[in-house]
MARLO-941253 format. One record per residue (C-alpha): residue in three letters; chain; x, y, z. Coordinates in Angstrom, 2 decimals. Layout:
N
R   residu   chaine         X         Y         Z
R      ala        A         X         Y         Z
...
This chain:
393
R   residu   chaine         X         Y         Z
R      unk        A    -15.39    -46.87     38.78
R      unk        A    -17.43    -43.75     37.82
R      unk        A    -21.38    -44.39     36.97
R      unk        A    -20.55    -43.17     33.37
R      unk        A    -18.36    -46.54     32.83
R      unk        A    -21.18    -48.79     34.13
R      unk        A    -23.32    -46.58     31.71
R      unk        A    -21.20    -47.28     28.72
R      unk        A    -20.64    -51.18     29.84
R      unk        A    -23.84    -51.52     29.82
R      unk        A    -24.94    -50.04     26.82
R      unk        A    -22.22    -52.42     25.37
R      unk        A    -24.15    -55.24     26.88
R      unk        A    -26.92    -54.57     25.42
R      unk        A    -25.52    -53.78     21.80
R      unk        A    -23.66    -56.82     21.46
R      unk        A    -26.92    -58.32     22.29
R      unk        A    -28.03    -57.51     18.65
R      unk        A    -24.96    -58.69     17.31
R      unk        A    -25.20    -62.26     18.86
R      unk        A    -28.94    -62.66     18.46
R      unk        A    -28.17    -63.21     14.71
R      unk        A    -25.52    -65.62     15.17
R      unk        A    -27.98    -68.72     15.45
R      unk        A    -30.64    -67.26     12.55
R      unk        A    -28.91    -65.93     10.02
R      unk        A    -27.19    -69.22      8.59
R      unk        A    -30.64    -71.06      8.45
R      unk        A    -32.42    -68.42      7.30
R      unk        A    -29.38    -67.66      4.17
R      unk        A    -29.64    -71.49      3.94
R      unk        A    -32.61    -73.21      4.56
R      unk        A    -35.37    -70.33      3.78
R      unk        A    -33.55    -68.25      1.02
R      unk        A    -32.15    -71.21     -0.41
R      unk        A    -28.60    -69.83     -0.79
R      unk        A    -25.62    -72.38     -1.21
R      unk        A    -23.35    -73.14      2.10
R      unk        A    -20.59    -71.52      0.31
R      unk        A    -22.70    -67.74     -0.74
R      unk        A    -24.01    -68.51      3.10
R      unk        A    -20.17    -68.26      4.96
R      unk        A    -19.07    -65.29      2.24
R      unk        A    -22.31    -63.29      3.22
R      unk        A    -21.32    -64.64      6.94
R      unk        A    -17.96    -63.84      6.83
R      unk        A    -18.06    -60.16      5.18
R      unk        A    -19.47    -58.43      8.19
R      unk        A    -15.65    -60.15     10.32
R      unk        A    -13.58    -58.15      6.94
R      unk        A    -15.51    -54.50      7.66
R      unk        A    -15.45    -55.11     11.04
R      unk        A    -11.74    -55.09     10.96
R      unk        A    -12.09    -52.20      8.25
R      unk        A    -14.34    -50.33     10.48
R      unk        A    -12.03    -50.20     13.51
R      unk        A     -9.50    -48.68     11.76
R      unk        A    -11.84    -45.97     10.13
R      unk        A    -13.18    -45.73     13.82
R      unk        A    -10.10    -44.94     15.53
R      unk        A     -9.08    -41.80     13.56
R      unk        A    -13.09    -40.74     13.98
R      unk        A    -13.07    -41.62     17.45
R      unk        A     -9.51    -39.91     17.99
R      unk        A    -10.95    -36.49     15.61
R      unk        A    -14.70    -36.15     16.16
R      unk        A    -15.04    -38.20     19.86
R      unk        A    -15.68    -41.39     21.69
R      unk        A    -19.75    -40.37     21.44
R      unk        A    -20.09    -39.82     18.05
R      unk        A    -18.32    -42.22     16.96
R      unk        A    -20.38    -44.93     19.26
R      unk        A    -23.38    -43.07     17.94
R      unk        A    -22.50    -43.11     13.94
R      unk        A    -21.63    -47.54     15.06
R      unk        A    -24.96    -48.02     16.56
R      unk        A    -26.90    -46.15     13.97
R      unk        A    -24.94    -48.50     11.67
R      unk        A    -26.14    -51.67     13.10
R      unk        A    -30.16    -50.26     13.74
R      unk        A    -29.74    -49.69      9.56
R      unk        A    -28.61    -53.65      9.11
R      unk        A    -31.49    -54.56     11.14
R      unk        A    -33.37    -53.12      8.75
R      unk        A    -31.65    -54.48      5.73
R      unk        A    -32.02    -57.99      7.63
R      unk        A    -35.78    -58.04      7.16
R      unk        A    -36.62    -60.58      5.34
R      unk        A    -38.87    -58.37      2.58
R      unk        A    -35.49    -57.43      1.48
R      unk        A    -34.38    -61.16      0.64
R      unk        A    -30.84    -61.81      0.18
R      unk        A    -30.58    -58.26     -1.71
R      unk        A    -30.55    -56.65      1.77
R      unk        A    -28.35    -59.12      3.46
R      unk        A    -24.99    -58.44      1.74
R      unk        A    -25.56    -54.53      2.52
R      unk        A    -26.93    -55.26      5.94
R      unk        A    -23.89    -57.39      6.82
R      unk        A    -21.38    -54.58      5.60
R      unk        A    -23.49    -52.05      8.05
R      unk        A    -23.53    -54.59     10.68
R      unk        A    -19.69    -55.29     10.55
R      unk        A    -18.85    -51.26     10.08
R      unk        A    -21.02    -50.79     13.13
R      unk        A    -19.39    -53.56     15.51
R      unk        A    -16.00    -51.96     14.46
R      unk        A    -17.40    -48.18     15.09
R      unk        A    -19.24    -49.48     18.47
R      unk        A    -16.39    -51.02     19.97
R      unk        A    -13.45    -49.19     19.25
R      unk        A    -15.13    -45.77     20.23
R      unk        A    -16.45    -47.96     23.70
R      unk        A    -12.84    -49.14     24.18
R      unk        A    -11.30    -45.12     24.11
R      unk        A    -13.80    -43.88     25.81
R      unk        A    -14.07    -46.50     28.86
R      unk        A     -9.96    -45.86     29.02
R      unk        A    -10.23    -41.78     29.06
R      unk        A    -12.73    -42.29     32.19
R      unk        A    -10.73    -44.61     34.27
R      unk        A     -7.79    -43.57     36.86
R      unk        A     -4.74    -44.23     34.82
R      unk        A     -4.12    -47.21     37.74
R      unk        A     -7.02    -48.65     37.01
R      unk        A     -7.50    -48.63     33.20
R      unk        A     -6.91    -52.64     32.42
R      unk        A    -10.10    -52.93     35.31
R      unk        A    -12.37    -50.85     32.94
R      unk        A    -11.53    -52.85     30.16
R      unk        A    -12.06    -56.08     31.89
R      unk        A    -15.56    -54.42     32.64
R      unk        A    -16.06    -53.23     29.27
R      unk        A    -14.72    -56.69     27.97
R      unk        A    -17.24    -58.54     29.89
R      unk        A    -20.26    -56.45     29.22
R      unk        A    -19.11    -57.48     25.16
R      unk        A    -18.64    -60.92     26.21
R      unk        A    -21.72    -61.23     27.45
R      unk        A    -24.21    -59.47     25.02
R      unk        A    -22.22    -62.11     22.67
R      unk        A    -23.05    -65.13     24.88
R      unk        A    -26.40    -64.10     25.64
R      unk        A    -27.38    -62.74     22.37
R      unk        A    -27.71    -66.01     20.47
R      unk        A    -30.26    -67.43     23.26
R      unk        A    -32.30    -64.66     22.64
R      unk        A    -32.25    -64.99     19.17
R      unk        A    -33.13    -69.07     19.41
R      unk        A    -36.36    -67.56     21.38
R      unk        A    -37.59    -65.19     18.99
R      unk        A    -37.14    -67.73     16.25
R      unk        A    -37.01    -66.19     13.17
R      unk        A    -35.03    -63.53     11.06
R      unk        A    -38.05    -61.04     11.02
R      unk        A    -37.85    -60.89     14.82
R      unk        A    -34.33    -61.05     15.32
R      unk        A    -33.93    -58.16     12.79
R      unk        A    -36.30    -56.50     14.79
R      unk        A    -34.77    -56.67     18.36
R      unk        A    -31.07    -55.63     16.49
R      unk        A    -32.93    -52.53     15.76
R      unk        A    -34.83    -52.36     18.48
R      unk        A    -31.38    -52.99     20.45
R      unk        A    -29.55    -50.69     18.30
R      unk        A    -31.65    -47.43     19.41
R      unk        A    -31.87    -48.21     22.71
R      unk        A    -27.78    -47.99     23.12
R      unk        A    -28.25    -44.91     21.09
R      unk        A    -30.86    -43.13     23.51
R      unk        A    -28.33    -44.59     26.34
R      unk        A    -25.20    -42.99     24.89
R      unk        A    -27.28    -39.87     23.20
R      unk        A    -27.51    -38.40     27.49
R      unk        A    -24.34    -39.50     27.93
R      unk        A    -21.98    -35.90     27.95
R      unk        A    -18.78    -36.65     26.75
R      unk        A    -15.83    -34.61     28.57
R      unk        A    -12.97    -35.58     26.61
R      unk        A    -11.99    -33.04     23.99
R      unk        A    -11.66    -34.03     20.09
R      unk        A     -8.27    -34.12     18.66
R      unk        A     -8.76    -32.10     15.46
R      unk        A     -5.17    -32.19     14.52
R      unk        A     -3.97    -35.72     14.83
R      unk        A     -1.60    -37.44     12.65
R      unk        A     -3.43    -40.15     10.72
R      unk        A     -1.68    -43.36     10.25
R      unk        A     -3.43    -46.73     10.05
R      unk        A     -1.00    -48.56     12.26
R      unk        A      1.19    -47.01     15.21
R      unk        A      4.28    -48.70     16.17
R      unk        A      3.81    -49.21     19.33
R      unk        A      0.91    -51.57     18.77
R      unk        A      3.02    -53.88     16.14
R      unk        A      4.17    -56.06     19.13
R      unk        A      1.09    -56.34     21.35
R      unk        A     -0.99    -57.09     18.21
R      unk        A      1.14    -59.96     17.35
R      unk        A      1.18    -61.40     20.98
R      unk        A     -2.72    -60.82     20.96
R      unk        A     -3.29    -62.36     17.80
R      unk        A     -1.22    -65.22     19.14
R      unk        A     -3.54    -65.55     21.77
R      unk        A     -6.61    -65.63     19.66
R      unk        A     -5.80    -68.89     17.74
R      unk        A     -7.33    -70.36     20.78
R      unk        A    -10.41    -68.88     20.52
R      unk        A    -10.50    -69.98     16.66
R      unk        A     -9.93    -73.43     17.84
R      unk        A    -12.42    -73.78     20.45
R      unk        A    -15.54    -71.57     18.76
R      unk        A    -14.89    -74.18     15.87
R      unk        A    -13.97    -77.39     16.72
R      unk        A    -14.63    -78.20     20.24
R      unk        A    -17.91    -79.22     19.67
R      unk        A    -17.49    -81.34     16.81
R      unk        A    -14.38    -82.97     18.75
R      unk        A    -16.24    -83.64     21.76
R      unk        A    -19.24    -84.85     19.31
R      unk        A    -16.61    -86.92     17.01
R      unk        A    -15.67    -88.85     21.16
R      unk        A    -19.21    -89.52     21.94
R      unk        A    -19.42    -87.19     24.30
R      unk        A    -22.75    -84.94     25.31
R      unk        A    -21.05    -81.95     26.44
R      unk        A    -23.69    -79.41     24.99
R      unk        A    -22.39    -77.06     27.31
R      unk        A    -18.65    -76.95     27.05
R      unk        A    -18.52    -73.64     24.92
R      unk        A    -21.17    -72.03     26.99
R      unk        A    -18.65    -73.05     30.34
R      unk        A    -15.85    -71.33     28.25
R      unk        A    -17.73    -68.70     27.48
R      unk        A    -18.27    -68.12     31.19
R      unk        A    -15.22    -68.38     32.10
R      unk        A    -14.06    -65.81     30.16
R      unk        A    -16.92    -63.45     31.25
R      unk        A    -15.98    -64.05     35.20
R      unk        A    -12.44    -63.95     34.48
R      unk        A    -12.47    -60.70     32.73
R      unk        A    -14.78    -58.85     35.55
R      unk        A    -13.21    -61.00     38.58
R      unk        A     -9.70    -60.68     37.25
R      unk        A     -9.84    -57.91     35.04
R      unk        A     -7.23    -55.23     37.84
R      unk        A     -4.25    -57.80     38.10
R      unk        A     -1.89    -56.09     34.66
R      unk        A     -3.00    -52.83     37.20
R      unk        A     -2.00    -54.55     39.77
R      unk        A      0.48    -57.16     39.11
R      unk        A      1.75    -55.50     35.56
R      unk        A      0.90    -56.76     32.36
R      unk        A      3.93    -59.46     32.10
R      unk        A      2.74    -61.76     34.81
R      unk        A     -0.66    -61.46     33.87
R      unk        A     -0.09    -62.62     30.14
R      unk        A      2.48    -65.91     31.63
R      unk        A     -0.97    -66.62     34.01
R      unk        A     -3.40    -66.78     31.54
R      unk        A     -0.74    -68.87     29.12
R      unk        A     -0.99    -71.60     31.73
R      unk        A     -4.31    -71.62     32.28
R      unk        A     -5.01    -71.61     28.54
R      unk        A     -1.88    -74.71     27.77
R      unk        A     -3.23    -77.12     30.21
R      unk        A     -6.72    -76.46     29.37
R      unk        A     -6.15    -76.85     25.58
R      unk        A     -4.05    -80.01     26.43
R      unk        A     -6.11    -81.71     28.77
R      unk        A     -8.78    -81.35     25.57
R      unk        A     -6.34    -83.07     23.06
R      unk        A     -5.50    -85.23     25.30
R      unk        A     -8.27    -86.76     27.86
R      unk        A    -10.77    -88.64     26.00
R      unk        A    -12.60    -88.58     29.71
R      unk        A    -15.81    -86.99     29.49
R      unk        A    -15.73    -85.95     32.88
R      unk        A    -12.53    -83.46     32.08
R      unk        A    -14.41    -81.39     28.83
R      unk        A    -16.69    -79.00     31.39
R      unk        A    -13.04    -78.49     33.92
R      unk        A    -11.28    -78.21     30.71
R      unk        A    -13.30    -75.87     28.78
R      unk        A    -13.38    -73.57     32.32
R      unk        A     -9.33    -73.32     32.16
R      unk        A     -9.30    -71.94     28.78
R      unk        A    -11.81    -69.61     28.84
R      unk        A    -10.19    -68.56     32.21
R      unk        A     -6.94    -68.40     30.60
R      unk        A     -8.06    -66.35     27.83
R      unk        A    -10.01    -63.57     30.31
R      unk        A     -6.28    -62.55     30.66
R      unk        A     -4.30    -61.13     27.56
R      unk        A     -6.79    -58.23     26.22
R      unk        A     -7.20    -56.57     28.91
R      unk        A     -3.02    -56.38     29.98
R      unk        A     -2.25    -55.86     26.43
R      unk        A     -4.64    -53.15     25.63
R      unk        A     -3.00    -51.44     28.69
R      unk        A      0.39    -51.92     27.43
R      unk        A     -1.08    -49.93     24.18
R      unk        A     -2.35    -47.37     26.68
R      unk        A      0.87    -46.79     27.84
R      unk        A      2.98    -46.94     24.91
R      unk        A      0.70    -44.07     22.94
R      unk        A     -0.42    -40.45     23.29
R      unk        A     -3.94    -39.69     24.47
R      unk        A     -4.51    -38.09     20.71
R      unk        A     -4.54    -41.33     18.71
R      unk        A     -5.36    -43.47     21.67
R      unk        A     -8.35    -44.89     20.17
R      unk        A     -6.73    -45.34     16.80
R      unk        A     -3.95    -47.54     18.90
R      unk        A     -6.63    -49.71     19.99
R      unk        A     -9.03    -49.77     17.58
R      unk        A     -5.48    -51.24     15.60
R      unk        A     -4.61    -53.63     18.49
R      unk        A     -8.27    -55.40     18.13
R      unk        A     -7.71    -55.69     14.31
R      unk        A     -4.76    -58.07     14.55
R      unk        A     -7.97    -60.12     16.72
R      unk        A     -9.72    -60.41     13.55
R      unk        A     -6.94    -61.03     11.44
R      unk        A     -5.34    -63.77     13.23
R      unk        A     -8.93    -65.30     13.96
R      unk        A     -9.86    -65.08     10.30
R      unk        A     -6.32    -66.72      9.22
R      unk        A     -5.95    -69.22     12.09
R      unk        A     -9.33    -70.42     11.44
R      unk        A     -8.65    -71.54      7.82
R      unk        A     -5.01    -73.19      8.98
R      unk        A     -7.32    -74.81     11.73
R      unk        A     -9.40    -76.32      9.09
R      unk        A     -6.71    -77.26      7.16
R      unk        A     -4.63    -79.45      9.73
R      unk        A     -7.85    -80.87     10.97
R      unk        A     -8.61    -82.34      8.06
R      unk        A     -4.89    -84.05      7.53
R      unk        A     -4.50    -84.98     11.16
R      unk        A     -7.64    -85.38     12.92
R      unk        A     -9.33    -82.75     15.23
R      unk        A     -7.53    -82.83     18.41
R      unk        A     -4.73    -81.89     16.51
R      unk        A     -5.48    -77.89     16.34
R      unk        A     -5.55    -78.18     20.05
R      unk        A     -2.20    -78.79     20.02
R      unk        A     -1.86    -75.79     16.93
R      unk        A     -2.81    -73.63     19.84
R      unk        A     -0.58    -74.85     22.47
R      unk        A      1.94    -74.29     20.41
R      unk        A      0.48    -70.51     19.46
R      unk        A      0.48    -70.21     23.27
R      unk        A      4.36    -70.77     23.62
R      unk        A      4.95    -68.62     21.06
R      unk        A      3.19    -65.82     22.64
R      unk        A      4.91    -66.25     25.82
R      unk        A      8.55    -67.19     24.39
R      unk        A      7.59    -63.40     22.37
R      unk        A      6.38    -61.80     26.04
R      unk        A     10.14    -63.16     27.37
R      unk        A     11.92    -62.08     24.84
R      unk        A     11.00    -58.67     24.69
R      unk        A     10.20    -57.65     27.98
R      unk        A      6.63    -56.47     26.73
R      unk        A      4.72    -55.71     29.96
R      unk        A      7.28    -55.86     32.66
R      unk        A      7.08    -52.88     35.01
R      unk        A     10.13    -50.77     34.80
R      unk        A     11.22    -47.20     35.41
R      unk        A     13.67    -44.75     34.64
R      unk        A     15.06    -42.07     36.04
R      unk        A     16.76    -38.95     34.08
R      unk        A     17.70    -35.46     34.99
R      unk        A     15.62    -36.34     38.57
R      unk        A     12.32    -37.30     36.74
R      unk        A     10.91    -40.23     37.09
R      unk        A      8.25    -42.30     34.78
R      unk        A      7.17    -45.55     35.06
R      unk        A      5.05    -47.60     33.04
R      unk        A      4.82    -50.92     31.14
R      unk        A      7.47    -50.93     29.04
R      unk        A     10.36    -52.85     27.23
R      unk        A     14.03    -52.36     27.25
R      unk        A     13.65    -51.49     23.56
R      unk        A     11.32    -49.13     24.37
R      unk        A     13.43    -47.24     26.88
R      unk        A     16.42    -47.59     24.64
R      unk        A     14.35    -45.89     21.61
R      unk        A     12.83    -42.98     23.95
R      unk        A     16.54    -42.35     25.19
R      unk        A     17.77    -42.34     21.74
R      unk        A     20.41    -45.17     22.45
């Protein structure tokens, strides 16, 4: 890997640093300082997730038209503006804007990252980079809210999200971009090839919604002091995606995806099922490990499946069906928690799991295949609906 992809992980390390440090504040200080109600507290919570989502496709077309680096640039200036808006001399006034900045900027930040990390790598080694990129994320996200527990209140977080905000933006502002603009592109909020992917992905990310919500408060609900099971699946996924992050280059995509299915069904069934303390930490390690797996070989399936002119649009499209599905699945997660108990959206995302890999079966999606016409050969990740459509059978 080239030093401008470590340059651009990094500077994605240390933006999503911002974005976790107010994790941990923000609901006490909406809450418990501002006196806001719990229900005004997860709308003004949950609007940054909805322009997120709007943001990456906005960022796509930008990133695909104007560049990777402007694109990261106009994100990050985004998020040092809701740092700003955060302070608390702006009261709860400045928090509804600041959250729609903060959520356009995540969207903005990492869909331009995402493009530009792919242009840079070889074309064998693209679902690497991403692991890479995905762990540098990851872990400004798991690191972030630590920091933001230390600093200890909203003034200071808001600060270092600033403060974090124009430091990626000196980073990326020396960073020459090489890749030309695509001034002429085609603008359409959702290509075709990423339908599939994005519902396999989004499949995938019911997990996520189960254990970032209830694993705590099932292990809690047990009598168990496992403090540290999300933090051990948060790790997991961090050393899976840079460990693991080459096997859809090497392996192909399919086998990669039926890998991390396994890891993530036993995990998420030992959890419904063991009441053993001893097996939450082990547990909690297998899903996160399992979940390392799908971004990274999907996003390369995207790769393959688009042109490099709306390349960031694809993806920027394939990580929106993330925020849908974790939005929705989070709500149906409440739902059947509260008629059948907690351990019983565990077994809602066992079942998501299947699904994802009886889809990955069915279609092909990911298998390595190749084709040769008139003596030319290509080969790539791709379905046998996918050959049959470029053949025009």
């Amino acid at each position: 890997m080239g030093p401008k992809i470590w340059r651009i992980v990094g500077a994605a390390f240390v933006g999503m640093l911002g974005f976790g440090a107010v994790i941990p504040m923000l609901p006490v200080y909406l809450h418990e300082q501002k006196g806001a109600s719990t229900f005004l507290t997860g709308v003004l919570i949950g609007i940054s997730s909805a322009f997120a989502l709007l943001g990456r496709l906005f960022a796509g077309n930008a990133a695909d038209r104007k560049g990777r680096r402007i694109t990261l640039l106009v994100g990050m200036g985004f998020c040092a503006g809701a740092g700003i808006l955060y302070l608390p001399v702006f009261g709860l006034w400045g928090v509804t804007p600041g959250r729609v900045l903060h959520g356009l900027g995540e969207g903005f930040f990492v869909t331009a990252a995402v493009a530009w990390v792919v242009d840079l790598a070889p074309e064998d080694r693209r679902a690497q980079a991403l692991g890479f990129l995905s762990s540098g994320l990851w872990g400004g996200v798991s690191v972030g809210p630590a920091i933001g527990q230390a600093l200890g209140s909203m003034a200071r977080v808001a600060g270092f999200l600033t403060a974090s905000s124009l430091a990626v933006i000196a980073i990326i502002g020396a960073t020459h971009e090489d890749a030309r603009p695509h001034e002429h592109v085609k603008t359409r909020w959702l290509p075709r090839p990423v339908v599939l992917p994005g519902m396999i992905l989004g499949l995938g990310t019911v997990a996520y919604a189960v254990m970032s919500s209830f694993l705590i408060l099932l292990l809690r609900e047990r009598g168990h002091h496992t403090e540290w099971a999300f933090s051990a699946f948060a790790f997991a996924v961090l050393f899976g995606r840079a460990a693991f992050g080459s096997l859809p280059d090497r392996l192909g995509p399919r086998l990669s995806l039926y890998a991390g299915y396994v890891f993530l069904a036993i995990g998420l069934a030992a959890i419904a099922m063991v009441h053993a303390s001893m097996i939450d930490l082990p547990a909690a390690l297998l899903v996160g490990l399992g979940y390392s797996f799908p971004w990274p070989a999907l996003a390369s399936v995207v790769v393959s499946r688009v042109e490099a002119s709306e390349r960031a649009l694809a993806l920027g499209a394939l990580t929106a069906f993330y925020d849908l599905f974790l939005a929705g699945s989070s709500a149906v997660a409440g739902l059947i928690a509260g008629r059948w108990g907690l351990a019983s959206v565990f077994w809602m995302a066992v079942i998501s799991i299947g699904g994802a890999a009886a889809v990955v079966a069915i279609t092909g999606i990911g298998a390595r295949w190749r084709v040769t016409e008139d003596a030319t050969v290509t080969s790539g990740y791709r379905s046998p609906a996918d050959i049959a459509e470029a053949s025009g059978e």
